[in-house]
ChimeraX commands (.cxc) that place a marker at each C-alpha (Angstrom):
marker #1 position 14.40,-26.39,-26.73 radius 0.5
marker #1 position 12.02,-23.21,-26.19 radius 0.5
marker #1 position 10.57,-21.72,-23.66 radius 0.5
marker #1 position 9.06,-23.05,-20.68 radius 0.5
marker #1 position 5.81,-21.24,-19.53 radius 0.5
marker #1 position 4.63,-21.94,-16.23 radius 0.5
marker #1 position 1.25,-20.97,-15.65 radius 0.5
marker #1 position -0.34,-19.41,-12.47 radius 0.5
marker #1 position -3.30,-20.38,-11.04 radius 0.5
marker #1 position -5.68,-17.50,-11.06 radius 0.5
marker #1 position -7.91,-18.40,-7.72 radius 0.5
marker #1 position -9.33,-15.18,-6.78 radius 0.5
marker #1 position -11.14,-14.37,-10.47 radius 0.5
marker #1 position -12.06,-17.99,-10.48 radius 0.5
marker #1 position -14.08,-17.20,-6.95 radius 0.5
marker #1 position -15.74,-13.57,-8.43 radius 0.5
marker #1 position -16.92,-15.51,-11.40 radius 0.5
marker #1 position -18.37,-18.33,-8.99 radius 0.5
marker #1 position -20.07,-15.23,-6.87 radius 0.5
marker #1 position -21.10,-13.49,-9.63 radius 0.5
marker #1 position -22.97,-16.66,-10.98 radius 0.5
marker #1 position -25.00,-17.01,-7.61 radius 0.5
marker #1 position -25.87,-13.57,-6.95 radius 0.5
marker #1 position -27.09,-13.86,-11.11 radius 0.5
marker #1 position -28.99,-16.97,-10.06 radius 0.5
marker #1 position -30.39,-15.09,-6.98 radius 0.5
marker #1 position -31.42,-12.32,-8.97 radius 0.5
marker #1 position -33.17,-14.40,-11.64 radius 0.5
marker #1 position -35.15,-16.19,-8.90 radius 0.5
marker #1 position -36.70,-12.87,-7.54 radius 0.5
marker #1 position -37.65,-11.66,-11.23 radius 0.5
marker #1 position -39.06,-15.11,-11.74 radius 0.5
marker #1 position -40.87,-14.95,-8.00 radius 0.5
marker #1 position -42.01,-10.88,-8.76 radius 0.5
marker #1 position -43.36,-12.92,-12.24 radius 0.5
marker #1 position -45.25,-15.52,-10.37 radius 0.5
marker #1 position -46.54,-13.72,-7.66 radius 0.5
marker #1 position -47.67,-10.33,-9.93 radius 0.5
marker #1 position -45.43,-7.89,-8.30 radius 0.5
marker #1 position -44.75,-5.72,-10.60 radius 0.5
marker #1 position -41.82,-4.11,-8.57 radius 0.5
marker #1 position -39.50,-7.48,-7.41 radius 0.5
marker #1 position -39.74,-8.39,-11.78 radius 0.5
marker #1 position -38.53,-5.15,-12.67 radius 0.5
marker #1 position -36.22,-5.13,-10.36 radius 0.5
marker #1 position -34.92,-8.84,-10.54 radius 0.5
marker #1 position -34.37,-8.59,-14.09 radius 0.5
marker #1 position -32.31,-5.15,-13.64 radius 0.5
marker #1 position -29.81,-6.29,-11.10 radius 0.5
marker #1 position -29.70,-9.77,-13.21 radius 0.5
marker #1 position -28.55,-7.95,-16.14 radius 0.5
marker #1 position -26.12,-6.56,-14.13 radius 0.5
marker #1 position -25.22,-9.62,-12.31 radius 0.5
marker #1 position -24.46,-10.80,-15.90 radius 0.5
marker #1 position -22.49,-8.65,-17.49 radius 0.5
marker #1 position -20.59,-9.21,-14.13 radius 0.5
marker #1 position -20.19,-12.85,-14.61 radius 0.5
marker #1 position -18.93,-12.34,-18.19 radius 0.5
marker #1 position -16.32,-9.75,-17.16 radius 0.5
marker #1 position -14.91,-11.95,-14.40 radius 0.5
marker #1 position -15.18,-15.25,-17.02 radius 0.5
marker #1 position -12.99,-13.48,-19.19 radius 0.5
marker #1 position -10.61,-12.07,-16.50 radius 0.5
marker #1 position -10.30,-16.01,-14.87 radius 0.5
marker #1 position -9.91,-17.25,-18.45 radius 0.5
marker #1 position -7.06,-15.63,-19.25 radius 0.5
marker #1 position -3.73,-17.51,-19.01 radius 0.5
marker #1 position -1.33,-15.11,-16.65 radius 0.5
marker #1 position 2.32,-16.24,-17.05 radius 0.5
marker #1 position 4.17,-16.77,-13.34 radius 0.5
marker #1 position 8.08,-17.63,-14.67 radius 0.5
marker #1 position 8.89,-18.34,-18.02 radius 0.5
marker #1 position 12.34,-19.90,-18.83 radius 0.5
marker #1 position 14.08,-19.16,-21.92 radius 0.5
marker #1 position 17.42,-20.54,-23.18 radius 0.5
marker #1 position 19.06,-17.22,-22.18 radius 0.5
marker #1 position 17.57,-16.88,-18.77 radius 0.5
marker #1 position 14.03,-16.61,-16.67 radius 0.5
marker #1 position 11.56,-14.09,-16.97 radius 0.5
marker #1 position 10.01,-13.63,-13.39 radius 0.5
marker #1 position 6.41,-12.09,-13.24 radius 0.5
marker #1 position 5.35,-13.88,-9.94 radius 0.5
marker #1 position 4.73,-10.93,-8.22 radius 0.5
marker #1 position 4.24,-6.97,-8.64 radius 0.5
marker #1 position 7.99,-6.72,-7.27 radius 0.5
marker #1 position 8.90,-8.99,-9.49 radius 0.5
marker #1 position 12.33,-8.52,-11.25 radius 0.5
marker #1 position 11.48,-9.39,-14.88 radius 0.5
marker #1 position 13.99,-11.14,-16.61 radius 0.5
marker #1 position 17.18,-12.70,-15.00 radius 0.5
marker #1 position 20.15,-13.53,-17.54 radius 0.5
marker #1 position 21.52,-16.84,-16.96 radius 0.5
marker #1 position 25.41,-14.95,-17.02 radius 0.5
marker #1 position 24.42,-13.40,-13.46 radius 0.5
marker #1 position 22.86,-16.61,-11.97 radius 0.5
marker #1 position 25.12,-19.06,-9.46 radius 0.5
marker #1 position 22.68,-21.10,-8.32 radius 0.5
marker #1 position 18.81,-21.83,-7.28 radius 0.5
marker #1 position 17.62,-22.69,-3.61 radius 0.5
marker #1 position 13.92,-23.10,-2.67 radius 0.5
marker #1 position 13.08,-21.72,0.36 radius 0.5
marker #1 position 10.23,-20.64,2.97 radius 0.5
marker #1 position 9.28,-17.33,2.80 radius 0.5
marker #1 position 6.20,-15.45,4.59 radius 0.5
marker #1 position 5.08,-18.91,5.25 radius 0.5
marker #1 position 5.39,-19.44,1.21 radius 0.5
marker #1 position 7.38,-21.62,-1.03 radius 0.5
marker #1 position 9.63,-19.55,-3.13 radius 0.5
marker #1 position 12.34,-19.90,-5.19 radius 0.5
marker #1 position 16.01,-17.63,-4.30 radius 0.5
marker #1 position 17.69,-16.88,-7.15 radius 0.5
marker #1 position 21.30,-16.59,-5.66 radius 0.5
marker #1 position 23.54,-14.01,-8.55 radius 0.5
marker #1 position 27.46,-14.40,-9.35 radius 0.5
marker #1 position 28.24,-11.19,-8.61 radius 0.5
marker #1 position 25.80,-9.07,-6.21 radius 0.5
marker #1 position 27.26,-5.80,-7.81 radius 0.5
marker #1 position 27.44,-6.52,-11.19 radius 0.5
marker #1 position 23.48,-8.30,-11.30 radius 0.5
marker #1 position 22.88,-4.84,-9.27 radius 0.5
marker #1 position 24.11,-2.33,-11.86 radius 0.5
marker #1 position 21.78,-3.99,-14.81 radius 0.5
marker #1 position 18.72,-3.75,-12.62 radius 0.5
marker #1 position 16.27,-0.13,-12.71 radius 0.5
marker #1 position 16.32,1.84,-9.92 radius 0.5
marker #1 position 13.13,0.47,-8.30 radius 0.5
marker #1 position 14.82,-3.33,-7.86 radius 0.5
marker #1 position 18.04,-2.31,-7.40 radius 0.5
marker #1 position 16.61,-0.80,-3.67 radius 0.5
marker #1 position 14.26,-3.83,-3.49 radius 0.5
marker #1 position 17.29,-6.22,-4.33 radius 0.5
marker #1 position 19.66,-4.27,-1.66 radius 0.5
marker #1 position 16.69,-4.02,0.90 radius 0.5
marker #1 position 16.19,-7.97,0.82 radius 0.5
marker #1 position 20.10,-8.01,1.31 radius 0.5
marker #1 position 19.72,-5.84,4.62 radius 0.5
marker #1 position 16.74,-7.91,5.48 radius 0.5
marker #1 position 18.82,-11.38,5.19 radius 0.5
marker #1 position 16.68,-12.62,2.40 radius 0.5
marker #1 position 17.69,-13.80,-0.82 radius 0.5
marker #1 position 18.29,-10.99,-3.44 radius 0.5
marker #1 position 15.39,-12.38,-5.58 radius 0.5
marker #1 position 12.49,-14.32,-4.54 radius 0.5
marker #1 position 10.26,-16.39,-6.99 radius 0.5
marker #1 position 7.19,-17.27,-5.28 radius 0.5
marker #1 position 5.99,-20.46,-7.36 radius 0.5
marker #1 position 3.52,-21.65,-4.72 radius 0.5
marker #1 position 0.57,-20.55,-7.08 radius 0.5
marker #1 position 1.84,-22.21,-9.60 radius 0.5
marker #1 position -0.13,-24.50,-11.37 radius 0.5
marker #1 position 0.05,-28.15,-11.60 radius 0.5
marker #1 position 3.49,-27.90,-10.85 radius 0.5
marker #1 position 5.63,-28.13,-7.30 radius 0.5
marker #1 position 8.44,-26.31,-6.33 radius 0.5
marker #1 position 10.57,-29.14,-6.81 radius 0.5
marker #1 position 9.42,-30.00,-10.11 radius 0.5
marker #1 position 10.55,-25.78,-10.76 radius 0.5
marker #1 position 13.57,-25.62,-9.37 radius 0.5
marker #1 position 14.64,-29.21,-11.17 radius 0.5
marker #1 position 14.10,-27.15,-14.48 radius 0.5
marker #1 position 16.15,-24.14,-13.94 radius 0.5
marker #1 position 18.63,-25.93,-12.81 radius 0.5
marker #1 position 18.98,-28.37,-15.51 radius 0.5
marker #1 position 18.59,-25.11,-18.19 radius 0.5
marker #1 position 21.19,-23.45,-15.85 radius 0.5
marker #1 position 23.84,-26.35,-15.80 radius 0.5
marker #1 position 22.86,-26.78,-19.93 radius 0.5
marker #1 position 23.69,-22.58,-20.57 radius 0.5
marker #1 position 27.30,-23.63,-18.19 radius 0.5
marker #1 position 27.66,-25.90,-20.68 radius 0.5
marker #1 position 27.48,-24.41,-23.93 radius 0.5
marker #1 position 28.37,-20.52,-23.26 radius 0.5
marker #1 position 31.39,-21.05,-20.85 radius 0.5
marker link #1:1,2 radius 0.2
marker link #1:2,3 radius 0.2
marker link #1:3,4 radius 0.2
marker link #1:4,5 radius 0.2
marker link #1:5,6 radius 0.2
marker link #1:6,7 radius 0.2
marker link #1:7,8 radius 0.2
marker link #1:8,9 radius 0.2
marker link #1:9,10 radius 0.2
marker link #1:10,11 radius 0.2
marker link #1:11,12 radius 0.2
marker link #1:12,13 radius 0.2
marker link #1:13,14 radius 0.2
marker link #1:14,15 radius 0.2
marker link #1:15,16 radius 0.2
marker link #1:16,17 radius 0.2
marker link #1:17,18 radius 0.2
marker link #1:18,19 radius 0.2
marker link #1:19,20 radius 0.2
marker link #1:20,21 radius 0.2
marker link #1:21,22 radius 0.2
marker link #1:22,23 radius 0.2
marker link #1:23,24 radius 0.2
marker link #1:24,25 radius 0.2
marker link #1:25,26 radius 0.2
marker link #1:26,27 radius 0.2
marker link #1:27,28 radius 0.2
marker link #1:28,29 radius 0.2
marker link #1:29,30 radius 0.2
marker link #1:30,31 radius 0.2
marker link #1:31,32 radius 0.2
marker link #1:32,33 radius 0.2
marker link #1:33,34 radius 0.2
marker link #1:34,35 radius 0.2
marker link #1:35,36 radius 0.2
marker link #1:36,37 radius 0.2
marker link #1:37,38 radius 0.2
marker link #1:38,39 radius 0.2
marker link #1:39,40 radius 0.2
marker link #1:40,41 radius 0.2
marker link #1:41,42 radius 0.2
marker link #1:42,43 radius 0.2
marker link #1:43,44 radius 0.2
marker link #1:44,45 radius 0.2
marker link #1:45,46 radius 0.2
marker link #1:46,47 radius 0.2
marker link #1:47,48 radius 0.2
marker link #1:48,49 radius 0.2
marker link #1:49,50 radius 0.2
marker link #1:50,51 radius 0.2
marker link #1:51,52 radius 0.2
marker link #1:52,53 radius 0.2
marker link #1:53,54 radius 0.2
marker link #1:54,55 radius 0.2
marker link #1:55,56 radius 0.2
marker link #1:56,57 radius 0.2
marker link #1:57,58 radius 0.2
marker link #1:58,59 radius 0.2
marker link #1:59,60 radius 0.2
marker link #1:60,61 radius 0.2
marker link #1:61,62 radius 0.2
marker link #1:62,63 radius 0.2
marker link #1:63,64 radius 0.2
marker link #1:64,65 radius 0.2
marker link #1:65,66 radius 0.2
marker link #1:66,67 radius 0.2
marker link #1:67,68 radius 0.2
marker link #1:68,69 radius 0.2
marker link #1:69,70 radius 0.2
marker link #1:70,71 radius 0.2
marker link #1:71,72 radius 0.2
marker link #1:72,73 radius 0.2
marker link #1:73,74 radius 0.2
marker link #1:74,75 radius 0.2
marker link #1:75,76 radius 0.2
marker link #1:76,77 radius 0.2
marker link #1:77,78 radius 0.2
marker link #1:78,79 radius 0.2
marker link #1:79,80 radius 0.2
marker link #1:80,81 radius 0.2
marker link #1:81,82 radius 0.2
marker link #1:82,83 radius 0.2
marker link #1:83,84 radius 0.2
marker link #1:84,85 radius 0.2
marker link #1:85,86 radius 0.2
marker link #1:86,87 radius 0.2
marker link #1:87,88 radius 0.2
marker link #1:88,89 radius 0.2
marker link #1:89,90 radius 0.2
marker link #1:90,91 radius 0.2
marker link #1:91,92 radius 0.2
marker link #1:92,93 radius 0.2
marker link #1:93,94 radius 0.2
marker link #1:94,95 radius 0.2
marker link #1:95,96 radius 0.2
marker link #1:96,97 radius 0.2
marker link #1:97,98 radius 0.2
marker link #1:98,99 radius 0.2
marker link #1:99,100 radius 0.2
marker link #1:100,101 radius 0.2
marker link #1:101,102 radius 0.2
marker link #1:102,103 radius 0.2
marker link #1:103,104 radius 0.2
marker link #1:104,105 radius 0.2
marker link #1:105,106 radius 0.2
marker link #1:106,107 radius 0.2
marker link #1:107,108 radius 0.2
marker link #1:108,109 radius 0.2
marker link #1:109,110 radius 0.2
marker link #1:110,111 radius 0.2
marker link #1:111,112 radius 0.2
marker link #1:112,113 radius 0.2
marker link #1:113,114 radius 0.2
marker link #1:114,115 radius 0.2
marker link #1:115,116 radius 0.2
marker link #1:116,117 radius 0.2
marker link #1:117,118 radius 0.2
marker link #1:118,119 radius 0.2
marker link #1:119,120 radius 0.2
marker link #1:120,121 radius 0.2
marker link #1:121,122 radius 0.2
marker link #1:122,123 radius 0.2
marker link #1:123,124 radius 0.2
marker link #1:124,125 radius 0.2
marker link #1:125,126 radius 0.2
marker link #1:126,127 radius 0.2
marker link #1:127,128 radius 0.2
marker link #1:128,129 radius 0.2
marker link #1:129,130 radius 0.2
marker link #1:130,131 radius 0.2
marker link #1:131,132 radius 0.2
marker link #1:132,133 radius 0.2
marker link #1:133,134 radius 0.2
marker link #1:134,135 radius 0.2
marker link #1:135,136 radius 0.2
marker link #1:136,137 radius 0.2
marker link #1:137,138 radius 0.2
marker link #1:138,139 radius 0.2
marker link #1:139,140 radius 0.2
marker link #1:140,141 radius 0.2
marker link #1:141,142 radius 0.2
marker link #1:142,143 radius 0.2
marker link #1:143,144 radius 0.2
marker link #1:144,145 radius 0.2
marker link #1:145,146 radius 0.2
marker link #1:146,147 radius 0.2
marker link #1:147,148 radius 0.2
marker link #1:148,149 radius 0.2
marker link #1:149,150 radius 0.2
marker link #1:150,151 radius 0.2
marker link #1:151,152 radius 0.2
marker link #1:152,153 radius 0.2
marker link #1:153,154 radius 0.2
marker link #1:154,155 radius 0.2
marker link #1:155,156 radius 0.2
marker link #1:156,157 radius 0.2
marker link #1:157,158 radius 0.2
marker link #1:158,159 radius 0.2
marker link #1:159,160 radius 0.2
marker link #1:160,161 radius 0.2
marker link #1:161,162 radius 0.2
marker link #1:162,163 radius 0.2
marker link #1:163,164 radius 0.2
marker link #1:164,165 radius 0.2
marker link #1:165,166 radius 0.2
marker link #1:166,167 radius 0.2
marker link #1:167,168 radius 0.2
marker link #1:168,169 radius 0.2
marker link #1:169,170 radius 0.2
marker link #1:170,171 radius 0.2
marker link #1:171,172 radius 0.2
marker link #1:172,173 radius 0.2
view
């Protein structure tokens, strides 16, 4: 078995290419209405902000093309990237157990540790506070927020760390 990518669904570029393609259809439409109509001035400037328009449209294509990772589980543990306080990666030694639950009105995934302190001293400095601060807060230490992800429920997620979880039990205790 190898790793399990799950993908996240990139909304937000997918929308700036969409915008980008009307405002470049909007653009070629005056250069095309400056053409008919011999205006000299809405042609030149049609065709100037549609050549802008475009190279805008093929920067976000590329940018919502791109495949951005939002978990990925290996046979050693998860690596989390589902957020920009994300924790990175999560051994499967330190985890007890998974639990989806509700959080800011999104589904996420806790990831519930062994041993607080020990799964605290291996993390930097940055996510050990954000790790204690959740603790103070009554949250989960670690949060994966799947509900971006794509083509896939929570459910579906947290069936599949647990069975790698209960299958790492297995074989390394």
């Amino acid at each position: 078995m190898g790793e399990i990518v799950i993908e996240e669904m990139n909304y937000k570029a997918f929308a700036l290419t969409m915008a980008y393609l009307f405002m470049l259809v909007a653009a070629v439409s005056v250069a095309i209405l400056g053409g008919t109509k011999n205006k000299k001035g809405c042609l030149l400037i049609g065709i100037a902000v549609a050549i802008i328009f475009f190279i805008g449209f093929l920067w976000a294509f590329v940018k919502a093309s791109k495949i951005k990772s939002l978990l990925t589980i290996t046979m050693d543990g998860i690596i989390d990237n589902s957020s920009l306080g994300a924790v990175g990666f999560i051994s499967f030694d330190d985890i007890k157990e998974f639990k989806i639950i509700t959080l800011y009105n999104k589904n996420a995934i806790a990831v519930i540790p062994k041993n607080i302190d020990t799964f605290l001293s291996k993390l930097p400095t940055v996510k050990r506070r954000q790790v204690k601060r959740n603790i103070h807060l009554n949250l989960p230490p670690v949060a994966i927020m799947v509900d971006l992800a794509k083509d896939m429920e929570p459910e579906d997620i947290l069936t599949l760390l647990q069975k790698r979880l209960s299958d790492y039990s297995r074989l390394y205790e």
